[in-house]
C-alpha positions as semicolon CSV with decimal commas, in nm:
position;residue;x (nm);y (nm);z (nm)
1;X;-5,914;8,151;6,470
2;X;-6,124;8,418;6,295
3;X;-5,940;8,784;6,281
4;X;-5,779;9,064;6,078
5;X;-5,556;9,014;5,845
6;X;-5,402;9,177;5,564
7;X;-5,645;9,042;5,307
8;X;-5,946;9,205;5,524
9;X;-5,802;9,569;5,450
10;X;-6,070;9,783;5,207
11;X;-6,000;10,011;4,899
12;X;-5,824;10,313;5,018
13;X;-5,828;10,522;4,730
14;X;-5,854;10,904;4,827
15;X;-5,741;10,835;5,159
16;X;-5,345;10,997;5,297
17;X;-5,176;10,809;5,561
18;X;-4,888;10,950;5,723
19;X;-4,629;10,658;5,842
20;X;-4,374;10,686;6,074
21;X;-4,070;10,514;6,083
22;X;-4,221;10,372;5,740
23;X;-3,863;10,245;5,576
24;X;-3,849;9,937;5,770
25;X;-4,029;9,642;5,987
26;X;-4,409;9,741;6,056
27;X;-4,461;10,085;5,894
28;X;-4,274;9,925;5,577
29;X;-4,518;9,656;5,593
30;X;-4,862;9,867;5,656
31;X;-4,719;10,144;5,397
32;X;-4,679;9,870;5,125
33;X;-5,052;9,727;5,196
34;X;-5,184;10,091;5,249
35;X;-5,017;10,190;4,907
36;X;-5,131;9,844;4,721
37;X;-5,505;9,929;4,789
38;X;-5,476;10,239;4,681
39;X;-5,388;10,509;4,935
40;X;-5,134;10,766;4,939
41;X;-4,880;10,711;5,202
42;X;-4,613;10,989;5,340
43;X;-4,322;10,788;5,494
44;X;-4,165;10,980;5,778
45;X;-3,800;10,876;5,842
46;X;-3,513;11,002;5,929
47;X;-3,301;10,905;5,648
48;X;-3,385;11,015;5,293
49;X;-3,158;10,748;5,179
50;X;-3,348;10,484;5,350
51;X;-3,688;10,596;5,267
52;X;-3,606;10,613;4,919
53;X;-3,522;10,242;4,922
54;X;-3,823;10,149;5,063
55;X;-4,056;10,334;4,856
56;X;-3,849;10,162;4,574
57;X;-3,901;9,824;4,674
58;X;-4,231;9,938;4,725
59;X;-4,293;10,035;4,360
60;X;-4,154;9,704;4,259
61;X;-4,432;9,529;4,386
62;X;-4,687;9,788;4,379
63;X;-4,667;9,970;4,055
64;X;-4,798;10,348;4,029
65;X;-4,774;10,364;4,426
66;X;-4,833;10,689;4,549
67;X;-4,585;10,741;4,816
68;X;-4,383;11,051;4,923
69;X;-4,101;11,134;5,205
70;X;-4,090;11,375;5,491
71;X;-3,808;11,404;5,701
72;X;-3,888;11,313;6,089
73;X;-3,684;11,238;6,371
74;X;-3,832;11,175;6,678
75;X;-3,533;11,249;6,889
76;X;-3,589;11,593;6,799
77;X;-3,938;11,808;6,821
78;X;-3,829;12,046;6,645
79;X;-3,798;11,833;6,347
80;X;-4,135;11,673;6,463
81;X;-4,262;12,089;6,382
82;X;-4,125;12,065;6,052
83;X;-4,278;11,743;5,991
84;X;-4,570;11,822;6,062
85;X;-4,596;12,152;5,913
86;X;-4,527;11,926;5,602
87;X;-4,807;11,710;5,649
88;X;-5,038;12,016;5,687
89;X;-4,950;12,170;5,355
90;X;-5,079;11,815;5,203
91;X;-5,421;11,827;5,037
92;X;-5,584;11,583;5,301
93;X;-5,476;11,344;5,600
94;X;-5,691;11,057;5,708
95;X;-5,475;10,877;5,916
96;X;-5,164;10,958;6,112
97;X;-4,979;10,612;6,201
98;X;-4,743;10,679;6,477
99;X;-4,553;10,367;6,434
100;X;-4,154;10,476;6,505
101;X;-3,998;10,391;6,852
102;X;-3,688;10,250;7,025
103;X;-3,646;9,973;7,242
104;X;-3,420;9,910;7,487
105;X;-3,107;10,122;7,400
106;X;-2,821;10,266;7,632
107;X;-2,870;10,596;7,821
108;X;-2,964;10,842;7,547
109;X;-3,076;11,180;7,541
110;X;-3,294;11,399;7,280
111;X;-3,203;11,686;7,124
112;X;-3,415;11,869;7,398
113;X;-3,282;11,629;7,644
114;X;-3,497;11,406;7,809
115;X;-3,385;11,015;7,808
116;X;-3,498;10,867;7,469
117;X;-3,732;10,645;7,498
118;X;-3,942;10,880;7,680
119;X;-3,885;11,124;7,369
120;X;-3,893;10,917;7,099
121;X;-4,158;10,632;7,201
122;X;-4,359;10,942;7,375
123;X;-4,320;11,265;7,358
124;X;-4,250;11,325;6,989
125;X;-4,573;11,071;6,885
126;X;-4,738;11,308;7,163
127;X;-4,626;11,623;6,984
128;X;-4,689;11,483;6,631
129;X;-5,107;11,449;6,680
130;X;-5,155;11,742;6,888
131;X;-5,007;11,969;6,543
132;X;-5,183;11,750;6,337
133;X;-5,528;11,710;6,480
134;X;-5,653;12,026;6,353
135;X;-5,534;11,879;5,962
136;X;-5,715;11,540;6,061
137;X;-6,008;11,691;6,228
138;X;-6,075;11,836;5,825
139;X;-6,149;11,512;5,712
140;X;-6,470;11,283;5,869
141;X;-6,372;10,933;5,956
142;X;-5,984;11,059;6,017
143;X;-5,782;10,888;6,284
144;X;-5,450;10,903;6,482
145;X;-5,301;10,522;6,521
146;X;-5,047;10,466;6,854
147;X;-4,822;10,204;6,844
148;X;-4,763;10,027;7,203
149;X;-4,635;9,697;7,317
150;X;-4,743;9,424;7,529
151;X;-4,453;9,565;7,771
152;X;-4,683;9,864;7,876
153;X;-4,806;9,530;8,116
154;X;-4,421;9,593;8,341
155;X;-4,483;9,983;8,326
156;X;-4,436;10,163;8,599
157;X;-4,394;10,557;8,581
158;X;-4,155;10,682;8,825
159;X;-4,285;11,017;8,785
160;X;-4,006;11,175;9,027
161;X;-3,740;11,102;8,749
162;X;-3,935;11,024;8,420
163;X;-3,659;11,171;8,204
164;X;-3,411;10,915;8,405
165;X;-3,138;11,159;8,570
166;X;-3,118;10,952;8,858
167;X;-3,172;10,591;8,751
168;X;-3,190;10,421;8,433
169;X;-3,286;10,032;8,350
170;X;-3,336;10,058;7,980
171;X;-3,595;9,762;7,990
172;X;-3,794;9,938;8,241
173;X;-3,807;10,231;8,072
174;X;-3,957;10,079;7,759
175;X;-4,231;9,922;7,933
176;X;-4,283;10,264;8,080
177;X;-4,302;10,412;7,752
178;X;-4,540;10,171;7,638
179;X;-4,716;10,215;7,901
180;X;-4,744;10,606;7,843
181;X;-4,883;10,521;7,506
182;X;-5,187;10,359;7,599
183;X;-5,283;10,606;7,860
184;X;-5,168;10,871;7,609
185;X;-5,463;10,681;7,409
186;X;-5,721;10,703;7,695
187;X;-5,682;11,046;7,752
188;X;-5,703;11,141;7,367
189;X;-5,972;10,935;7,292
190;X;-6,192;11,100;7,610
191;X;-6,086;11,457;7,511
192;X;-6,193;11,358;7,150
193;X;-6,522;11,218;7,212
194;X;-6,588;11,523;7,477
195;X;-6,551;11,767;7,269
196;X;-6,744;11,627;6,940
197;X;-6,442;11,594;6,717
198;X;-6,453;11,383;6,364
199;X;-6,117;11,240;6,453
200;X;-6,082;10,871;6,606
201;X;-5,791;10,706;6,807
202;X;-5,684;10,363;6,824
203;X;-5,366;10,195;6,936
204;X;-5,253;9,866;6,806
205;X;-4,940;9,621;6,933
206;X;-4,745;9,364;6,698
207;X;-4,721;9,077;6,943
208;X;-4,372;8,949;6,916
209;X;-4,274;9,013;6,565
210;X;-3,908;9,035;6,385
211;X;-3,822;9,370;6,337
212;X;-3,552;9,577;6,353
213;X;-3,698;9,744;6,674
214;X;-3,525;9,445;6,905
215;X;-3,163;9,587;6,759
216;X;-3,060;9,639;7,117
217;X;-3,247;9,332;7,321
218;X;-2,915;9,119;7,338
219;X;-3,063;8,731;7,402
220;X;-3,392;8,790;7,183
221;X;-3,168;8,892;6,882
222;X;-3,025;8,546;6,940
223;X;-3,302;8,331;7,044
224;X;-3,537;8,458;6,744
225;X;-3,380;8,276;6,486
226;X;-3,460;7,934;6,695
227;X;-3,793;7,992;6,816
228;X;-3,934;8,279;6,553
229;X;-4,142;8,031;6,346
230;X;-4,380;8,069;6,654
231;X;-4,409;8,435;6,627
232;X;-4,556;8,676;6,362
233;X;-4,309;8,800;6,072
234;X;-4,277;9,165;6,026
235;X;-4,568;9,162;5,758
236;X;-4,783;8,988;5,998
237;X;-4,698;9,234;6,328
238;X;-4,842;9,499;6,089
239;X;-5,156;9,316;6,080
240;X;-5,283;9,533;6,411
241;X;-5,158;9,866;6,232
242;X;-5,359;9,806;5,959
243;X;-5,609;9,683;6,160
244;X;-5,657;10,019;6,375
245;X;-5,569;10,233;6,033
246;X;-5,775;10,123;5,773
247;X;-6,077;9,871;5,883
248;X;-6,415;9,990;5,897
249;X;-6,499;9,865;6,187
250;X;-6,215;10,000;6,431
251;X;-6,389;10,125;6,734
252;X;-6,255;10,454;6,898
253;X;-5,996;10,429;7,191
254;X;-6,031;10,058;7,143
255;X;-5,708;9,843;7,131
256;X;-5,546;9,595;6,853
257;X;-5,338;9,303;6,866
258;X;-5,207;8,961;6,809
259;X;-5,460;8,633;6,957
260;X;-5,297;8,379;7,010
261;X;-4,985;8,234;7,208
262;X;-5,133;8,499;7,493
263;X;-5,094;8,785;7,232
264;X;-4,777;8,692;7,033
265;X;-4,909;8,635;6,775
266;X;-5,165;8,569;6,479
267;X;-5,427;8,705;6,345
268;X;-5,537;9,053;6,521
269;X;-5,827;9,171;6,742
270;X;-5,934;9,352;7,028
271;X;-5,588;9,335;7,266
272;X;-5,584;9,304;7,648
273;X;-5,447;9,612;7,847
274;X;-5,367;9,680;8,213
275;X;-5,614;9,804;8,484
276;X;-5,310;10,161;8,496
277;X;-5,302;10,190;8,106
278;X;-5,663;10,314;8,170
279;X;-5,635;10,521;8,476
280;X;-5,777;10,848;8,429
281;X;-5,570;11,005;8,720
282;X;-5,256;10,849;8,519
283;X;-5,342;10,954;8,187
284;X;-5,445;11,345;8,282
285;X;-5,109;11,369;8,528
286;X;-4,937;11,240;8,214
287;X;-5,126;11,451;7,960
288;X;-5,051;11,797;8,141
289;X;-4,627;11,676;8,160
290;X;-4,655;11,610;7,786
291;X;-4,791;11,938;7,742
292;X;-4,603;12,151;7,947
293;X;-4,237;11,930;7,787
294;X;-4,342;11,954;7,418
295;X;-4,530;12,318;7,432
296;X;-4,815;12,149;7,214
297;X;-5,171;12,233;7,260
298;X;-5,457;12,002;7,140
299;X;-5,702;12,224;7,205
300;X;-5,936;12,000;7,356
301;X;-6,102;12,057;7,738
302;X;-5,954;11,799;8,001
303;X;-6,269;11,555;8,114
304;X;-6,406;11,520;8,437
């Protein structure tokens, strides 16, 4: 089956991607590629520690990469501010990856207190490009990446308790969070194209691919050692990221994933996604929440 790969990502050179999540699974994977054709990549991680081994191993098999660290943690906005302030002082950004998430973990709250994966998988992404457009919209051809899942297909908002005070099923509320990242994408991409900005958005998925992500997903920890040889490895999964990020012919608001095994895996293309993850009712009653919870402003007129 014809389809992106790895091997189909251009020279980068010039170009500044920031990563998130970048010291392990898929933003290791797209950093390293991103870095071995040239481009500088910020990883944004929450531990120094572990971004420094990455961009280590990194080096080892990419020589002269040109790769840097910002602190982020996604459970917290305001050290999404201070990453992004970061990121602004930066000569140039052409691509903002928003690739870190949770999946699946017990109750958890933010430091501002809504239930995590809403924050993390959500909100703080949400946050992240609305600071940073105004840095991307500097640069023509620049583009904000969103990571989702082929979950977002079991999403179901309950928008009566979205920050899960009175009920909490922690699969549930991934898919939901998935499913807020595609119709985070709709919305963005209308606003964008309304308004006449230079910046694009894509999203991308990673089929089922072994990553750290699944820490907390009990019987798929266990089962992936048996049946993984079907599914994508880690480098592979990134194959969509990259995809979205860095090929010339990524269409705006358009979608990325795995083709085969009903989008598992394999080589990446245009992905499949639900009749709500592109309701406009959905993504504007979802937009104006985000908004109002992370005080961010993108500056761009709502579309009819």
């Amino acid at each position: 089956m014809s389809g992106f790969t790895a091997q189909d990502v251009p020279e980068q050179t010039g170009k500044t991607f920031l990563v998130t999540g970048a010291n392990t699974g898929l933003g290791y994977e797209a950093s390293k590629v991103l870095a071995a054709h040239g481009g500088r990549v910020l990883l944004a991680c929450r531990s120094k520690g572990k971004a420094e081994t990455a961009m280590a191993r990194i080096r080892a098999e990419v020589p002269g990469a040109d790769l840097d660290f910002v602190p982020l943690d996604q459970a917290d906005l305001a050290s999404v501010r201070a990453c992004a302030a970061q990121a602004m002082a930066e000569p140039r950004l052409d691509v903002l990856v928003n690739n870190a998430g949770v999946m699946v973990p017990p109750l958890e709250r933010t430091a501002q207190g809504h239930e995590l994966q809403f924050g993390v998988n959500h909100l703080a992404p949400f946050a992240l490009t609305g600071l940073l457009l105004p840095k991307l919209a500097e640069t023509p051809g620049a583009r904000v990446v969103i990571t989702a899942s082929l979950a977002h297909k079991g999403g179901n908002i309950d928008w009566d308790d979205i920050d899960a005070h009175r009920s909490y099923s922690r699969t549930q509320r991934y898919s939901d969070s998935k499913l807020m990242n595609l119709l985070h994408l709709f919305e963005l991409d209308r606003r964008l194209r309304a308004s006449g900005s230079p910046v694009m958005a894509a999203a991308c998925h990673p089929g089922f691919a072994k990553t750290d992500l699944g820490r907390h997903s009990g019987p798929f920890r266990v089962l992936f050692p048996l049946v993984g040889w079907l599914f994508n490895n880690a480098a592979q999964g990134a194959w969509p990221t990259l995809q979205a990020a860095a090929w010339p012919g990524t269409e705006p608001g358009q979608f990325y994933g795995p083709q085969s095994m009903g989008g598992a895996s394999g080589v990446s293309g245009v992905a499949e996604r639900t009749a709500q993850a592109r309701d406009p009712m959905l993504a504007r009653r979802l937009w104006d929440i985000s908004a109002d919870m992370t005080g961010v402003d993108y500056g761009l007129r709502p579309v009819d």
